[in-house]
C-alpha positions in Angstrom: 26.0 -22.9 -13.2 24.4 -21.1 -15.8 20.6 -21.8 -16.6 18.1 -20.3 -19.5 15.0 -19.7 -18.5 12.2 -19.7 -21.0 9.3 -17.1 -20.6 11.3 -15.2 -18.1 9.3 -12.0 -18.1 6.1 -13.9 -17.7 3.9 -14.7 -14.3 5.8 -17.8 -13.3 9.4 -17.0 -14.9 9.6 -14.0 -12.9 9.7 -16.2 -9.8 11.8 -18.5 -11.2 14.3 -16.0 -12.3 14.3 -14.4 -8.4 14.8 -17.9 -6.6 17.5 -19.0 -9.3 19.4 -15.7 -8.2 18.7 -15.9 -4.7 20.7 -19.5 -5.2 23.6 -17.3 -6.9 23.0 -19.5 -10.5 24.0 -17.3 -13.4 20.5 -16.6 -15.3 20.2 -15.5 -18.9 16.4 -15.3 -20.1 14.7 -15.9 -23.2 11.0 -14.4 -23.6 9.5 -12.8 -26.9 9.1 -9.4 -25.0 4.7 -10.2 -26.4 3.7 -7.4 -24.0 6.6 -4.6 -24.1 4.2 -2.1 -24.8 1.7 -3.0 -21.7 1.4 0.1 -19.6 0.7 -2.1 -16.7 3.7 -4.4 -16.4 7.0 -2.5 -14.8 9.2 -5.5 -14.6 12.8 -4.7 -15.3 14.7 -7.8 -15.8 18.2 -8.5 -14.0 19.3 -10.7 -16.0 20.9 -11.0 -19.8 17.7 -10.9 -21.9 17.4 -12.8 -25.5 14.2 -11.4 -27.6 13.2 -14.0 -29.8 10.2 -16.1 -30.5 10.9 -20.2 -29.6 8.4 -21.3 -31.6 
C-alpha cells in the first residue's frame, strides 16, 4: 500500500515515516522543505520527497 504523508520532514512526520517503513508501506512525502537551510536539522529522508506548499 502506498501512503503520502504530509509534513514528513517535520517532528512528528519523521516518526510517522519510520513506523510506516518498519510496516514495509511504500512512503512518498510531501513537506514544503520551510527549514532546508537550518544548520541544525540533518535529517535525510528515505523516501520519494514532493517540495511544495499544501496550502
Amino acid at each position: 500500500m502506498k501512503i503520502l504523508v504530509t509534513g514528513n520532514k517535520g517532528y512528528i512526520g519523521t516518526v510517522v515515516v519510520e513506523m510506516l517503513l518498519q510496516k514495509s508501506y511504500e512512503v512518498v512525502g510531501y513537506d514544503t522543505d520551510y527549514y532546508k537551510n537550518c544548520d541544525s536539522i540533518e535529517y535525510i529522508c528515505p523516501v520519494k520527497q514532493i517540495t511544495k506548499d499544501i496550502r
